[in-house]
SEDOTI-129316 format. One record per residue (C-alpha): residue number from 1; residue in one letter; y, z negated, x. Coordinates in pm, 1 decimal, always signed. Layout:
N
[atom NUM, 'a', [Y, Z, X]]
...
REM end
This chain:
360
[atom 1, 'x', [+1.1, +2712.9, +1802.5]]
[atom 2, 'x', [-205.0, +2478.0, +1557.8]]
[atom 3, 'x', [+100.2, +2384.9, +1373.3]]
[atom 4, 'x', [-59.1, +2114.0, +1165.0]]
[atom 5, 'x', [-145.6, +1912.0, +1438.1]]
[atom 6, 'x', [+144.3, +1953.1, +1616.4]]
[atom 7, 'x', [+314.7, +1753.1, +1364.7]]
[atom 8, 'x', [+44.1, +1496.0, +1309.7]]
[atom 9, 'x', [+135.7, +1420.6, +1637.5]]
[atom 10, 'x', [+478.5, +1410.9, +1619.4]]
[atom 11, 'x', [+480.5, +1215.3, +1336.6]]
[atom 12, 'x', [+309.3, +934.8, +1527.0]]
[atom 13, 'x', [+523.7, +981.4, +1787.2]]
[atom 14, 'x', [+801.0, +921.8, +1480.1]]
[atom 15, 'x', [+648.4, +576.0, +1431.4]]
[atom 16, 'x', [+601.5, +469.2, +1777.3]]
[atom 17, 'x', [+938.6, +512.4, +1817.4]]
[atom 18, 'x', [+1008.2, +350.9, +1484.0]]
[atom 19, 'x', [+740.6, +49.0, +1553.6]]
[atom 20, 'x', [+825.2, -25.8, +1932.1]]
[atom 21, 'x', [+1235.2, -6.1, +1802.2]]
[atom 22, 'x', [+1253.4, -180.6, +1484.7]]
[atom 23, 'x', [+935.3, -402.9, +1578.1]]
[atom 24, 'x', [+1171.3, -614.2, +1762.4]]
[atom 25, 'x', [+1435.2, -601.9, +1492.5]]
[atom 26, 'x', [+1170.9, -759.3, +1266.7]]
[atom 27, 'x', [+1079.1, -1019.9, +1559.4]]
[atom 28, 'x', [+1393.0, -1148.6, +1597.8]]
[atom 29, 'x', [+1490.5, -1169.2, +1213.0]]
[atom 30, 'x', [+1157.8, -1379.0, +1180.5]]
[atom 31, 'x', [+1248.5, -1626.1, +1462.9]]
[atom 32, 'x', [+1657.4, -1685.7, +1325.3]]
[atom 33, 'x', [+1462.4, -2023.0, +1190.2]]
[atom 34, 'x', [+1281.8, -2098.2, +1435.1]]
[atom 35, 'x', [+1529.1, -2036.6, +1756.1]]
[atom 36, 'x', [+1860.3, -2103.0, +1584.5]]
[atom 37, 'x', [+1870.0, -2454.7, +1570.4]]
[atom 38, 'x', [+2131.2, -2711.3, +1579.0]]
[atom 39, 'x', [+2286.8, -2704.7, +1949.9]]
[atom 40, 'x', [+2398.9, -2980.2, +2143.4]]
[atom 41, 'x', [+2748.1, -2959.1, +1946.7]]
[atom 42, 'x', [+2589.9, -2958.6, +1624.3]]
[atom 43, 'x', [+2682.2, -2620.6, +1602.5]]
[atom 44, 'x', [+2344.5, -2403.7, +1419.6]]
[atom 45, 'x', [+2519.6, -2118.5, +1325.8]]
[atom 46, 'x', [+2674.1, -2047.3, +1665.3]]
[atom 47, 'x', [+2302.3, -1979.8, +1771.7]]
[atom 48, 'x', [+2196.3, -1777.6, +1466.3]]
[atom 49, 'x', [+2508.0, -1548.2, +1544.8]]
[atom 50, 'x', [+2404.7, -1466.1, +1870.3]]
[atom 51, 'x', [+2045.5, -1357.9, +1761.6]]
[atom 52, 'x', [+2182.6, -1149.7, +1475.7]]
[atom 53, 'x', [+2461.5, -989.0, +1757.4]]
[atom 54, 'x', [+2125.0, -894.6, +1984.8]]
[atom 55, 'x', [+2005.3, -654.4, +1715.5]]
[atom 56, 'x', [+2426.4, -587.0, +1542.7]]
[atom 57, 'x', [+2472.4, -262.5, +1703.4]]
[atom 58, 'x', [+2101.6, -93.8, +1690.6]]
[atom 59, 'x', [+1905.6, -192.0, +1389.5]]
[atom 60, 'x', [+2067.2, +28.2, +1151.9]]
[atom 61, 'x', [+1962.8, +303.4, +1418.9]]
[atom 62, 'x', [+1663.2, +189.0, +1416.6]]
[atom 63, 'x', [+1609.6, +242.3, +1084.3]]
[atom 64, 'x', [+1660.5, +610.9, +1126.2]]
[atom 65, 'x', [+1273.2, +697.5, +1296.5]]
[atom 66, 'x', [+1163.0, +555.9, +915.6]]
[atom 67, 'x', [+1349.3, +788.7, +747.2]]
[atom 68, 'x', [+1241.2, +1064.9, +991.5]]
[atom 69, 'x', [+885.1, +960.0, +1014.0]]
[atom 70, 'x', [+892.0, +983.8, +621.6]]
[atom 71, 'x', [+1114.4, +1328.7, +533.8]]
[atom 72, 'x', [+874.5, +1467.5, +858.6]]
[atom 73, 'x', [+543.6, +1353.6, +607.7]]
[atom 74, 'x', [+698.6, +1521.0, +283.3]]
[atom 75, 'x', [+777.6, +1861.0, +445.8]]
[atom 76, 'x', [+472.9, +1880.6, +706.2]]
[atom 77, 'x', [+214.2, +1701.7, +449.1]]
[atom 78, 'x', [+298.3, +1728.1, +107.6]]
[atom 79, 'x', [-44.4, +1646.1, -24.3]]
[atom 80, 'x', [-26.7, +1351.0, +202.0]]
[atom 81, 'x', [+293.9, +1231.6, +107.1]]
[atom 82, 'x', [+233.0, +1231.0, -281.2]]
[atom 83, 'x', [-143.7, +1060.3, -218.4]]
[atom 84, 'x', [+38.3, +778.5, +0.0]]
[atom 85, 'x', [+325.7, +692.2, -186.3]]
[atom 86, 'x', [+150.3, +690.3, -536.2]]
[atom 87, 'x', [-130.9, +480.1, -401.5]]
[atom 88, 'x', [+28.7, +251.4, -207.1]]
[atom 89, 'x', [+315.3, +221.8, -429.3]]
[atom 90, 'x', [+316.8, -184.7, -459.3]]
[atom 91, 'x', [+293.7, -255.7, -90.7]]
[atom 92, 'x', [+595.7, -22.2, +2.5]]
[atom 93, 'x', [+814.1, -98.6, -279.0]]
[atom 94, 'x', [+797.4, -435.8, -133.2]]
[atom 95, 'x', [+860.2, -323.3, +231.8]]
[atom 96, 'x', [+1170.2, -111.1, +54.4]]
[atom 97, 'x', [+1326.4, -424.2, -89.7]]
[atom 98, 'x', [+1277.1, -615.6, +246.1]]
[atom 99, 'x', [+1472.5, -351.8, +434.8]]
[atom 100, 'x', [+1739.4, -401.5, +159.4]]
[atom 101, 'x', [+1753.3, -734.9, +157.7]]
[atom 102, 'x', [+1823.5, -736.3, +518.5]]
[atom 103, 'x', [+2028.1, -494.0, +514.6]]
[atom 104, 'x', [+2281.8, -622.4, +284.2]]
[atom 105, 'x', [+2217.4, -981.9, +440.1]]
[atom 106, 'x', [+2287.3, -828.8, +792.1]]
[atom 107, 'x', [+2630.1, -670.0, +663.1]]
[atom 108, 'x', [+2771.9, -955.8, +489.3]]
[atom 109, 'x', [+2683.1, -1245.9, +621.7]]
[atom 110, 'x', [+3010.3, -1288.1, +818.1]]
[atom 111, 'x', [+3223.4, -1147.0, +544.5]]
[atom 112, 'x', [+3259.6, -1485.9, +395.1]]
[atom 113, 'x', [+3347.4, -1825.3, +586.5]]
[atom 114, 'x', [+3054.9, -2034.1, +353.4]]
[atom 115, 'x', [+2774.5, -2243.6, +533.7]]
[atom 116, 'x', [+2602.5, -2173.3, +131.3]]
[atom 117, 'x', [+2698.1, -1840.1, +206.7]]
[atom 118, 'x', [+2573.2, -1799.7, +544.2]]
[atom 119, 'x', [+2208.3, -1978.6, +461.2]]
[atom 120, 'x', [+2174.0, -1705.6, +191.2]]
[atom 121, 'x', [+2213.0, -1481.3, +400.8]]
[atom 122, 'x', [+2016.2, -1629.3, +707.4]]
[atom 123, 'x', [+1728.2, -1617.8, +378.8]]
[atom 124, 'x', [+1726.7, -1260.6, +351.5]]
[atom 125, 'x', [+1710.0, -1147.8, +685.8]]
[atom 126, 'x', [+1375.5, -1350.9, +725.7]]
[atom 127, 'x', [+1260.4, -1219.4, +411.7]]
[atom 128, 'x', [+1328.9, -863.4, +487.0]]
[atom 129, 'x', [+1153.7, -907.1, +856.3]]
[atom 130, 'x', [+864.7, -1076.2, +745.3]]
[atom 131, 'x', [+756.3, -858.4, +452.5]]
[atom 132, 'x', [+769.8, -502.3, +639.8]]
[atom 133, 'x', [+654.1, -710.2, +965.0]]
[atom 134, 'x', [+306.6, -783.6, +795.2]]
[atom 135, 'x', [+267.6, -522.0, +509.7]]
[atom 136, 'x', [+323.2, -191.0, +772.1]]
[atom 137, 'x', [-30.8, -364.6, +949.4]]
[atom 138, 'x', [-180.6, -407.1, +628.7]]
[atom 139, 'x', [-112.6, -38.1, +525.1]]
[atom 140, 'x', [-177.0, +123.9, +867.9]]
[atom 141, 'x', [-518.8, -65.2, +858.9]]
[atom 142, 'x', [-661.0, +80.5, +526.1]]
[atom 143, 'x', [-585.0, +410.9, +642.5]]
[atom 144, 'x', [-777.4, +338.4, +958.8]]
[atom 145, 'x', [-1042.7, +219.1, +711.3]]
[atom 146, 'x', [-1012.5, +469.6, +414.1]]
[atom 147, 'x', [-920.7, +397.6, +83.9]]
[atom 148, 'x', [-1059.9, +473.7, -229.2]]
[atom 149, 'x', [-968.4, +852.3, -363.4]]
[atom 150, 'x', [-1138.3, +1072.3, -621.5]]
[atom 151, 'x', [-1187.0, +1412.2, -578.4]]
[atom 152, 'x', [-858.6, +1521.2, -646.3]]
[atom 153, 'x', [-752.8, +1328.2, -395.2]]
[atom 154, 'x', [-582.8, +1007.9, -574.9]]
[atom 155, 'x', [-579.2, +708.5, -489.0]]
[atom 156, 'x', [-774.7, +487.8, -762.0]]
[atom 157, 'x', [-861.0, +134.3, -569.5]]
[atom 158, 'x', [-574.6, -39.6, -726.5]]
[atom 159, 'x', [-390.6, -265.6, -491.7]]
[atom 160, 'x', [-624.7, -561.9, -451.9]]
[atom 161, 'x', [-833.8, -315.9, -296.1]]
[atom 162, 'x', [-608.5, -286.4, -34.3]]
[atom 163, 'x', [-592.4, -655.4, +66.5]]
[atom 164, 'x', [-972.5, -645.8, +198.9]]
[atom 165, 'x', [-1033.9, -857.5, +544.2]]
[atom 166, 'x', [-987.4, -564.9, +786.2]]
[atom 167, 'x', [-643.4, -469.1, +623.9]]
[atom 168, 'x', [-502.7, -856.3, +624.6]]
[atom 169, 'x', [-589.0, -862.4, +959.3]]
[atom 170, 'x', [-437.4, -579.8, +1055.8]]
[atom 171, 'x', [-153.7, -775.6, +896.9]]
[atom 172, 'x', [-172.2, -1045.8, +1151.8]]
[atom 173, 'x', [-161.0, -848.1, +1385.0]]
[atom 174, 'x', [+180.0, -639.4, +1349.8]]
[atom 175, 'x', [+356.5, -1002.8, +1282.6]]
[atom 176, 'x', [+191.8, -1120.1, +1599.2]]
[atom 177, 'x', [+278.8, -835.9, +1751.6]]
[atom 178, 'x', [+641.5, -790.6, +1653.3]]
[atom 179, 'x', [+718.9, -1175.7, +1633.4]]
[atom 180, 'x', [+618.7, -1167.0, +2017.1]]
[atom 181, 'x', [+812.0, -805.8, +2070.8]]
[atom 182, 'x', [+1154.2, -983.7, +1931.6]]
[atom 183, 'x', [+1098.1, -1319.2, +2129.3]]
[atom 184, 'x', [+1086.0, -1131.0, +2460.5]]
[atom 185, 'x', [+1366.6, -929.9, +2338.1]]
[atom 186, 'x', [+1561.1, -1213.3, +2276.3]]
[atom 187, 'x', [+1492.0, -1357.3, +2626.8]]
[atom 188, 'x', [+1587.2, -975.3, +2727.1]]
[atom 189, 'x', [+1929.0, -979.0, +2607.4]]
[atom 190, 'x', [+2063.9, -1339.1, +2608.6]]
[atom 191, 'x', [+2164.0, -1556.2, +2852.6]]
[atom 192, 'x', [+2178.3, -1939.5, +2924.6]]
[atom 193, 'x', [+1978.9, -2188.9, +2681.7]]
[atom 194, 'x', [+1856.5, -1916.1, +2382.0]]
[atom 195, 'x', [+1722.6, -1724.7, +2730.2]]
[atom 196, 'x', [+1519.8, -1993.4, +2780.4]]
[atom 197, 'x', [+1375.0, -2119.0, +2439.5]]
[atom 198, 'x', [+1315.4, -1779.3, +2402.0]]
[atom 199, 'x', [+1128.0, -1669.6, +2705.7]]
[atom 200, 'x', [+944.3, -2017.7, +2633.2]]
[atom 201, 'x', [+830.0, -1908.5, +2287.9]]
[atom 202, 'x', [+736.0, -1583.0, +2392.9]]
[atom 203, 'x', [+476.3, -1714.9, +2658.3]]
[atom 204, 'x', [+306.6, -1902.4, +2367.6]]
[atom 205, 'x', [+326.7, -1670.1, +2155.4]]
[atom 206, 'x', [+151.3, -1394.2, +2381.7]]
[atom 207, 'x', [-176.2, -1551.7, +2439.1]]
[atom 208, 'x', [-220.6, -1599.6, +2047.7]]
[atom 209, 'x', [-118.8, -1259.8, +1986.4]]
[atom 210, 'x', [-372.7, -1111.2, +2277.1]]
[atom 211, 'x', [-651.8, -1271.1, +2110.1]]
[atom 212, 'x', [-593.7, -1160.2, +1756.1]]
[atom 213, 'x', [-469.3, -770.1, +1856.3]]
[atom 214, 'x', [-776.3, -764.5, +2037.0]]
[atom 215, 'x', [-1008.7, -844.6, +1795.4]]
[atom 216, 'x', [-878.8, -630.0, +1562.8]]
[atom 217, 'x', [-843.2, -316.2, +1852.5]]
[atom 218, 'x', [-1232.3, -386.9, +1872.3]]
[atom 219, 'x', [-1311.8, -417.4, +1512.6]]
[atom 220, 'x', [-1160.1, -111.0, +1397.7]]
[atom 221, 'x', [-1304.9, +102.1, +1785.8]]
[atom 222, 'x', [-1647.9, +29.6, +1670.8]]
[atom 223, 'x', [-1659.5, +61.8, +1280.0]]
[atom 224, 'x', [-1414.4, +319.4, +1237.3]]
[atom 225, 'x', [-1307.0, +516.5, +1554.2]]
[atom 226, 'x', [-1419.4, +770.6, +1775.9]]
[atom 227, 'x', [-1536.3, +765.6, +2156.5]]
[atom 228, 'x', [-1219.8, +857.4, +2281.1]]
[atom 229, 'x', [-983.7, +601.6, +2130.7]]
[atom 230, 'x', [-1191.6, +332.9, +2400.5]]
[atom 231, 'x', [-934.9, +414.4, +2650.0]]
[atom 232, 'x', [-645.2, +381.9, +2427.7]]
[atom 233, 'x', [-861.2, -12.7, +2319.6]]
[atom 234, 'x', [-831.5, -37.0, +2741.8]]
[atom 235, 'x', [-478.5, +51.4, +2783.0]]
[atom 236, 'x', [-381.2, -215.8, +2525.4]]
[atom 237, 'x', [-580.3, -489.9, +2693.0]]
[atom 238, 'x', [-465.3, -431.0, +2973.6]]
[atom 239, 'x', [-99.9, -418.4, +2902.2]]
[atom 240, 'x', [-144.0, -711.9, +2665.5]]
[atom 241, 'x', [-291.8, -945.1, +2952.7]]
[atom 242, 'x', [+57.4, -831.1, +3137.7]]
[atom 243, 'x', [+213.6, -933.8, +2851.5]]
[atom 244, 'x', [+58.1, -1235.5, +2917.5]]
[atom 245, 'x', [+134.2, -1288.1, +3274.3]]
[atom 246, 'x', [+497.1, -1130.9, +3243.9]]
[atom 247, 'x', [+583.5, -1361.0, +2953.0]]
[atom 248, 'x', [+494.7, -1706.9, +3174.7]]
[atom 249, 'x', [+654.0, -1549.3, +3497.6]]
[atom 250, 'x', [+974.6, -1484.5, +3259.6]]
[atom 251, 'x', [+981.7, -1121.0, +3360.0]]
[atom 252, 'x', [+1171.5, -1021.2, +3048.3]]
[atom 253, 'x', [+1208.7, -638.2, +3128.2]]
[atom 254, 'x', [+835.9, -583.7, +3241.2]]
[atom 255, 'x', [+731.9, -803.5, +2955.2]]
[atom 256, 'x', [+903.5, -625.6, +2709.9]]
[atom 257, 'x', [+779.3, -301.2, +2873.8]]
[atom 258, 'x', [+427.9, -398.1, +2880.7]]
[atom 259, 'x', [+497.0, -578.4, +2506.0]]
[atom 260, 'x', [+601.4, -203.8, +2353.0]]
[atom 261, 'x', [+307.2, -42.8, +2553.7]]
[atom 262, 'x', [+59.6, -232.1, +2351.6]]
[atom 263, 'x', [+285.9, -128.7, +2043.4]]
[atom 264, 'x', [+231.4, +229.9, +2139.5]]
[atom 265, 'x', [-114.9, +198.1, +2197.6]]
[atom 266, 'x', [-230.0, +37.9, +1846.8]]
[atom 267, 'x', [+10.5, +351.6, +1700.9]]
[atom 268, 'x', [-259.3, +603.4, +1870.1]]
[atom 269, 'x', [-554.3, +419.2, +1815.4]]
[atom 270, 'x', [-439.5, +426.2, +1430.9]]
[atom 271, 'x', [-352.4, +821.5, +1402.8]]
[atom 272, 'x', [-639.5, +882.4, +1703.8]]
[atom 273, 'x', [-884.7, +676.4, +1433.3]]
[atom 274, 'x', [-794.0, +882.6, +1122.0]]
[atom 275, 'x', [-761.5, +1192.6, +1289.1]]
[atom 276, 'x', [-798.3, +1516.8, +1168.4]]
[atom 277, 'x', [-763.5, +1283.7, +853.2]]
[atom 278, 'x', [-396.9, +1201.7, +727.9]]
[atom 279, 'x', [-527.0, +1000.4, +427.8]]
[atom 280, 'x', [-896.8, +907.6, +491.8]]
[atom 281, 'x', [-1121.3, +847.9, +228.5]]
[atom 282, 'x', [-1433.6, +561.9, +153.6]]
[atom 283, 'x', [-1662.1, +918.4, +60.1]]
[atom 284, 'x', [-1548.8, +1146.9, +347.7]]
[atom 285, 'x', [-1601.6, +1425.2, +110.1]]
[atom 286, 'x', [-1248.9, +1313.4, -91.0]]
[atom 287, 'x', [-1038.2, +1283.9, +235.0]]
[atom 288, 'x', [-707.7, +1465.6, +269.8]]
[atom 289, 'x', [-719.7, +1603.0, +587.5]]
[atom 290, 'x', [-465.2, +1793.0, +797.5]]
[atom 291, 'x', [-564.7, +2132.4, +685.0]]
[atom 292, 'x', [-597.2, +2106.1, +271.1]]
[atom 293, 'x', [-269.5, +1834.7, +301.0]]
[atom 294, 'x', [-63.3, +2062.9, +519.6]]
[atom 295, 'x', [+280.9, +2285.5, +398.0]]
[atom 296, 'x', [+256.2, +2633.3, +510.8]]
[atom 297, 'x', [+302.1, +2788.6, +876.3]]
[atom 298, 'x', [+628.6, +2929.6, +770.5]]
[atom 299, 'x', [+764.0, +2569.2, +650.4]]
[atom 300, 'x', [+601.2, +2432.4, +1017.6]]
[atom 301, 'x', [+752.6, +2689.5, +1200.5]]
[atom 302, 'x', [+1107.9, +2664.6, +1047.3]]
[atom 303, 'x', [+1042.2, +2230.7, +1078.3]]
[atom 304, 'x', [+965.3, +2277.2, +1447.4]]
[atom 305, 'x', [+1234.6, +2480.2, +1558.8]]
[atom 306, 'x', [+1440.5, +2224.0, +1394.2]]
[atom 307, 'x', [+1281.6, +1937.1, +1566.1]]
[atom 308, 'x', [+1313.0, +2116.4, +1926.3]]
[atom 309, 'x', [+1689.0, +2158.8, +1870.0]]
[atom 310, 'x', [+1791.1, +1823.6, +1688.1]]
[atom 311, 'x', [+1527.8, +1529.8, +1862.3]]
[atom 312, 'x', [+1644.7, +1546.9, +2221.6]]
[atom 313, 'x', [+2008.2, +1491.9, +2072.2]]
[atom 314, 'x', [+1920.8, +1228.2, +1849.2]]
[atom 315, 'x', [+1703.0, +1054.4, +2182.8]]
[atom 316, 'x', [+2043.6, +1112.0, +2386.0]]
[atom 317, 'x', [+2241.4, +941.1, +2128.3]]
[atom 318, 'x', [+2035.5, +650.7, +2056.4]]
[atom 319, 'x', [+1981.0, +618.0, +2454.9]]
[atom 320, 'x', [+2355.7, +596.7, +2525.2]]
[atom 321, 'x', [+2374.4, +331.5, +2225.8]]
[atom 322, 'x', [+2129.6, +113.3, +2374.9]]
[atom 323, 'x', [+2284.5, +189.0, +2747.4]]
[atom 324, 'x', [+2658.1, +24.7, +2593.6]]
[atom 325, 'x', [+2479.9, -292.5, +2467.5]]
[atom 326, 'x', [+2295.5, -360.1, +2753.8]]
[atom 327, 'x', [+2463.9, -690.6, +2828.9]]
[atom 328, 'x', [+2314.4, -1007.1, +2769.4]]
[atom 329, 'x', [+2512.0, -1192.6, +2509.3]]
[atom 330, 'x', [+2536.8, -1592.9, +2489.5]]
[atom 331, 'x', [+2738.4, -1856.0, +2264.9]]
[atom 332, 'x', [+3046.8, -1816.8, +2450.6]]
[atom 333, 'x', [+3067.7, -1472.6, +2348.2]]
[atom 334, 'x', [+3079.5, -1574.9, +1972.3]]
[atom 335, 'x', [+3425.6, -1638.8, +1787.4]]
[atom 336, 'x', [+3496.1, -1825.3, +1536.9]]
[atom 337, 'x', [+3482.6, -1742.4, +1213.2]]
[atom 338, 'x', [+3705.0, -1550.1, +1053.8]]
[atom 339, 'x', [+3568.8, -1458.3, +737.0]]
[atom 340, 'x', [+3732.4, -1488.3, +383.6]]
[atom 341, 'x', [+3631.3, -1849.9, +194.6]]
[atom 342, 'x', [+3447.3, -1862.1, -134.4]]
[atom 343, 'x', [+3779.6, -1997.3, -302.9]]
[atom 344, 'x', [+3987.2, -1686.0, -160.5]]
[atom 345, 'x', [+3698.6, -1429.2, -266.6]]
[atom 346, 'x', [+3664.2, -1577.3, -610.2]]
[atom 347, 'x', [+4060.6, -1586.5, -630.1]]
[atom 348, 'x', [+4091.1, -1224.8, -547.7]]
[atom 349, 'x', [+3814.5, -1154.1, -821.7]]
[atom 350, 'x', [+4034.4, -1323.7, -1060.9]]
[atom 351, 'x', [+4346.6, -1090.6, -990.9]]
[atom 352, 'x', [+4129.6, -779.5, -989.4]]
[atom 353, 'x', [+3981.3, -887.7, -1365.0]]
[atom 354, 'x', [+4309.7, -965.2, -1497.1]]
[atom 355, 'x', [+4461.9, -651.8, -1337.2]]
[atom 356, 'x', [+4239.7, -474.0, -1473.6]]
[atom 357, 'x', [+4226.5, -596.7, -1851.7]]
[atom 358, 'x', [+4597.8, -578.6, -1839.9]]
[atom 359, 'x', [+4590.7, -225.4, -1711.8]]
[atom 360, 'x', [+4311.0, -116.4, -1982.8]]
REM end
């Protein structure tokens, strides 16, 4: 077995699973704004709850094909790890606090019964969708492009060089992509009036993103990808004109189908572009490739035994998760609030400090 690309593959397959999964996690934390409005009641936060309660019980498993798709880069490509993570050091620092800030925004925004409290909160979760939403597009693109490495292999374009025209397209496209992903997800898994505003959003949204996606698909097929990758260009414009058609018929389930299709297709025209690259290079000759990045066949042989035993029971698991929440989930499944108030947090933060000084 050619070891090293065996796990070039199944590293992409890592991020398709991370992309098509936590795509619409980003999707619907960018459109909390934008579909959680004031309802008839004058209740806004009612709305907001049951968009964060779509996404409650998976993101967090979501998150777990990152981590995966990152420990899988260290151990199969060191050289490729240390090139990427140096070089693109700004850009994924930034995606790092984004996931934190909606992390801890996702956690504890019901923890305390604030409207201040809840709109800070409401804040991070759009900040840490929209920075990872566009930044993962803008980093996947310059590797489909190259970037600029010496001959040791280091990465020495600094990071303006990274936000060229191709790469902030690319951009545009994953927050196209994903903001369209979460608003058929939403329309997926609620029911009543958010079903429909989002369903209705979604069919705008997929003729915009079509057009973009494709221009980008065809951009990067003819200056920077080989013949084969024209059929994986096909499959996505096809499946993005069903996107199209699903989206205004308000077939949520084939929409969102056909919506992580084109998700999976951009993932393979990225690795199939760069391939048997990991970290392409503006001078070919300085390229880290899947050979001189690689660990050796004893460290691939131990990581794929590994992988056979523990990915089918990690698939099972996160299946079964997704098979619970299947239900669609509307405002009348939302209680009230029964969070602590500001008054009774910063009361019990009182007793703690004086506790404390009195016990020091």
């Amino acid at each position: 077995m050619d070891l090293p690309v065996i796990w070039f593959v199944l590293i992409a397959v890592l991020w398709i699973g991370y992309l098509v999964l936590e795509g619409f996690d980003f999707g619907v934390g960018m459109l909390l704004p934008i579909l959680g409005r004031k309802r008839a009641d004058g209740d806004a936060d009612k709305d907001r709850r049951v968009i964060i309660n779509t996404i409650g019980p998976v993101w967090d498993g979501n998150e777990v094909w990152l981590i995966t798709a990152g420990a899988a880069i260290f151990a199969a490509f060191p050289e490729w790890y240390a090139t990427l993570f140096s070089g693109f050091y700004l850009p994924l620092l930034l995606i790092l606090v984004g996931l934190i800030f909606r992390v801890v925004s996702l956690e504890w925004r019901g923890k305390i019964n604030s409207d201040r409290w809840r709109r800070w909160a409401d804040r991070g979760v759009m900040a840490g969708s929209y920075l990872p939403a566009i930044l993962w597009g803008v980093a996947f693109a310059n590797l489909v492009r190259g970037v600029e490495l010496d001959a040791d292999h280091q990465y020495v374009g600094g990071f303006f060089a990274l936000l060229n025209p191709f790469a902030l397209l690319g951009g545009v496209v994953t927050f196209l992509l994903f903001l369209t992903h979460g608003a058929i997800f939403l329309s997926l898994k609620t029911g009543g009036e958010m079903r429909e505003r989002s369903g209705a959003l979604a069919a705008r949204l997929a003729p915009v993103t079509l057009v973009v996606t494709a221009a980008w698909a065809i951009w990067a097929q003819v200056a920077y990808s080989v013949a084969w990758t024209w059929a994986v260009v096909a499959v996505a414009a096809v499946a993005l004109v069903l996107v199209v058609l699903t989206t205004r018929a308000r077939r949520e389930g084939w929409a969102f189908v056909w919506s992580a299709v084109v998700i999976v297709a951009a993932v393979v025209l990225i690795f199939g572009s760069m391939f048997p690259d990991v970290m392409p290079a503006i001078d070919p000759a300085n390229s880290l490739d899947i050979r001189n990045a690689s660990s050796t066949d004893y460290t691939l042989t131990i990581m794929t035994w590994v992988a056979v035993i523990l990915v089918p029971v990690v698939l099972l698991y996160q299946g079964w998760t997704y098979w619970v929440f299947r239900k669609r989930i509307s405002a009348e499944h939302i209680p009230e609030h029964t969070g602590l108030t500001f008054t009774s947090v910063i009361t019990r933060g009182d007793k703690a400090s004086s506790g404390a000084g009195t016990s020091a």
